[in-house]
C-alpha positions, -999 to 999 in steps of 0.1 A, spaced: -340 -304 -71 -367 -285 -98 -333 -272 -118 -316 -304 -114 -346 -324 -134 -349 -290 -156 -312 -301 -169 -314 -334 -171 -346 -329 -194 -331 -305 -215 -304 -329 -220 -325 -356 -232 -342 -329 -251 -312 -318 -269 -295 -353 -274 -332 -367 -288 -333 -335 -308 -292 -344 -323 -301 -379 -331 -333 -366 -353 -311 -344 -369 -284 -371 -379 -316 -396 -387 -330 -372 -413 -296 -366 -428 -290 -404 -437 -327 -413 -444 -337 -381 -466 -309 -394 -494 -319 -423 -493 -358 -418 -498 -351 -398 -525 -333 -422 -543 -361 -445 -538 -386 -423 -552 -365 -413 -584 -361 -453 -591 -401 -455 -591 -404 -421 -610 -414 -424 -648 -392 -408 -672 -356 -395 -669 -357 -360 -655 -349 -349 -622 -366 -318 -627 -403 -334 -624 -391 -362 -598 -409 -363 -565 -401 -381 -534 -433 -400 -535 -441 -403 -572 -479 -399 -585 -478 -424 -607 -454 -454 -596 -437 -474 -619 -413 -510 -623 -400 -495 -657 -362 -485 -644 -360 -517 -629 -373 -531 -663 -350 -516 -679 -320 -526 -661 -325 -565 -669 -347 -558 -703 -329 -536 -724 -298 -527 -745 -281 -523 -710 -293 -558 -692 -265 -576 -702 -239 -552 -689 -256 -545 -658 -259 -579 -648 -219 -585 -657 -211 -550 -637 -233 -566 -608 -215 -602 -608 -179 -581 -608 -184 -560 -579 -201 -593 -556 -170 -612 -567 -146 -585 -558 -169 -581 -526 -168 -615 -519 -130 -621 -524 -120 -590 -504 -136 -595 -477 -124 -636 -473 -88 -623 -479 -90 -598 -457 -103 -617 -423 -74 -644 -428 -45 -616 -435 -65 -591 -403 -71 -622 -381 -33 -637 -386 -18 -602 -387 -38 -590 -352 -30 -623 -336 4 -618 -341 6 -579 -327 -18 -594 -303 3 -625 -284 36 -620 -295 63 -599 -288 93 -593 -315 116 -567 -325 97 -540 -347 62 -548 -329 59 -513 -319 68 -496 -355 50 -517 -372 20 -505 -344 26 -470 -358 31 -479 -391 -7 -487 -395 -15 -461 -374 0 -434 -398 -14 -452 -431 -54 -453 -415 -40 -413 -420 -34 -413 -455 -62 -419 -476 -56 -443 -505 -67 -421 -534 -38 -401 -528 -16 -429 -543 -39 -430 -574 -11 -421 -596 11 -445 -583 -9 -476 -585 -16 -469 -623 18 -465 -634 22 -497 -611 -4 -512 -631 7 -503 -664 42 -519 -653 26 -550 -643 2 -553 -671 -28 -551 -653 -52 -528 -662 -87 -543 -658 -76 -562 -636 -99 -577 -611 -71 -592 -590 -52 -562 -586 -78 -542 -577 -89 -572 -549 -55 -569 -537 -52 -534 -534 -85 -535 -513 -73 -557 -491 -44 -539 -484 -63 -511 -475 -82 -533 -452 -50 -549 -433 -41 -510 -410 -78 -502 -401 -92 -538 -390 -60 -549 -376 -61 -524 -350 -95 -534 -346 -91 -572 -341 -59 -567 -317 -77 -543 -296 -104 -578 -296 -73 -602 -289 -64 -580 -262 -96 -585 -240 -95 -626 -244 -75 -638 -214 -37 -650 -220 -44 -676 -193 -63 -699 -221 -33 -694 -240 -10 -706 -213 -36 -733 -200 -36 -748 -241 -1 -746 -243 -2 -768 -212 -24 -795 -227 2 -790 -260 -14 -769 -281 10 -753 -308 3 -713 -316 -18 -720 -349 -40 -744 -330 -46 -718 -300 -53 -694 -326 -72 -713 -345 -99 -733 -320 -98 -709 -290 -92 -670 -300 -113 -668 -333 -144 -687 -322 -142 -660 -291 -137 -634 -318 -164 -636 -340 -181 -606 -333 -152 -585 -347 -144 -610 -375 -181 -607 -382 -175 -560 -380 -141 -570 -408 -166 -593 -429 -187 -562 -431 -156 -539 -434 -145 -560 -464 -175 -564 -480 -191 -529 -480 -157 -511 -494 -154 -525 -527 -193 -519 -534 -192 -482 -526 -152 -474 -541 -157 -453 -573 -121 -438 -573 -99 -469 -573 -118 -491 -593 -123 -462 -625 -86 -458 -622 -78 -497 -632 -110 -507 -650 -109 -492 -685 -135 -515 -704 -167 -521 -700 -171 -555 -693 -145 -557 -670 -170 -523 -650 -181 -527 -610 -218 -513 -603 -204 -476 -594 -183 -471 -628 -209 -486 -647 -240 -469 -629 -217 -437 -635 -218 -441 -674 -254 -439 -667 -255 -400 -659 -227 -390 -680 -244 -404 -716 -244 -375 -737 -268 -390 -755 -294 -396 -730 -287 -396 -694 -307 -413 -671 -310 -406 -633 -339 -428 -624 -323 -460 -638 -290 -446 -622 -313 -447 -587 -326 -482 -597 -297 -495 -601 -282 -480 -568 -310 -492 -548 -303 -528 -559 -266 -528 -545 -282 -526 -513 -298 -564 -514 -261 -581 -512 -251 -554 -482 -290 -561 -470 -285 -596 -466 -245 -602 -456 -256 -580 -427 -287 -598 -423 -262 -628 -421 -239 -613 -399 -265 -596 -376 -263 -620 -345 -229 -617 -342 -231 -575 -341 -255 -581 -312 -231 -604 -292 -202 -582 -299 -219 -553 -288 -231 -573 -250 -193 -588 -257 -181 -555 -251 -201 -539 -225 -190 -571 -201 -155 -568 -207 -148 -535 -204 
């Protein structure tokens, strides 16, 4: 009995001790980012974590300076490429699981494995391609391409996600609309997504998030300045030869966080239900 407590208190010890570890990791970034935003000056050399003598002046500078004007256009680029990715993608993710989800055709299963093997490749490996794709098209800087190709990447990931969803609804309040002569779009549309909104609520995130954090993608296709999401622009930041600037690079980082802040913030109820969702239907 004495041994069996001694484990199962060494356990908790150890899992407590993991969880620390992993909360340190993700918070320790993050303060420091905070402190070199309230840090005066441009060094990282003198930076501290909690700065002796606080200041506004990075955030100043990002909406009172030569730079204002472009910051505030890099800001509005990558919220409407936020924005229109992550609408696009719940009505191609919802339709596409929906159909994997209730209907059976020839090629259901390969088309299963095909978006299982392209979660596998990542999508700056086809860099190159989507340039020369671009150039074709005539469509560097373009915001539209780049929305599309985000979406795209979207579709594999999330659709797996939202059929594994569709899966756990009942088929029997399929069968009982089509009874009362429902046609498929109108099952889909006023029975299975209200009971999915917890997951369309995890692909609004999905969509969302991705564009403000893509660096890779976005440099390839945006070229000028004006045409910049936060991470290119915030990039040109730190890579001035003529002055860079970490602490208004961290400034400006810590002010993407307000749109992810409050979509989440938005979103937040529906986590929680999906979450109890979940744990009752499995």
């Amino acid at each position: 009995m004495h041994s069996n407590t001694a484990n199962r208190r060494f356990r908790l010890l150890l899992s407590y001790s993991i969880l620390l570890f992993v909360i340190i990791l993700i918070i320790y970034p993050l303060l420091w980012a905070v402190g070199a935003s309230f840090n005066p000056g441009n060094s990282l050399m003198s930076m501290k974590v909690i700065p002796d003598n606080a200041s506004l002046i990075h955030y100043k500078q990002l909406f009172k300076n030569e730079i204002s004007m472009e910051y505030i256009t890099w800001y509005k680029n990558s919220i409407k490429i936020s924005l229109w990715t992550m609408i696009l993608s719940l009505c191609f993710v919802s339709v596409t699981a929906y159909v994997f989800s209730r209907f059976r055709f020839r090629g259901r299963k390969n088309g299963l494995m095909l978006f299982l093997l392209l979660q596998m490749i990542p999508q700056f490996s086809a860099l190159i391609a989507i340039f020369v794709l671009a150039r074709m098209l005539n469509l560097i800087n373009s915001h539209f391409l780049l929305i599309l190709i985000y979406v795209g990447g979207q579709i594999p990931m999330n659709t797996y996600l939202m059929k594994g969803y569709f899966d756990t609804i009942p088929r029997d309040l399929d069968e009982s609309a089509k009874m009362d002569g429902a046609s498929p779009m109108r099952i889909f549309w006023k029975i299975l997504l209200p009971l999915a909104r917890p997951m369309l609520a995890v692909v609004a995130m999905n969509g969302f998030t991705g564009p403000l954090g893509d660096f890779a993608l976005s440099s390839v296709l945006l070229r000028s300045s004006e045409y910049y999401t936060l991470p290119i622009g915030l990039y040109q930041l730190i890579t001035d030869k003529m002055g860079a600037s970490y602490t208004t690079f961290a400034a400006g980082a810590i002010l993407i966080s307000i749109p992810i802040s409050l979509v989440f913030l938005l979103l937040q109820k529906n986590f929680v239900t999906g979450l109890t969702a979940g744990g009752t239907k499995g």
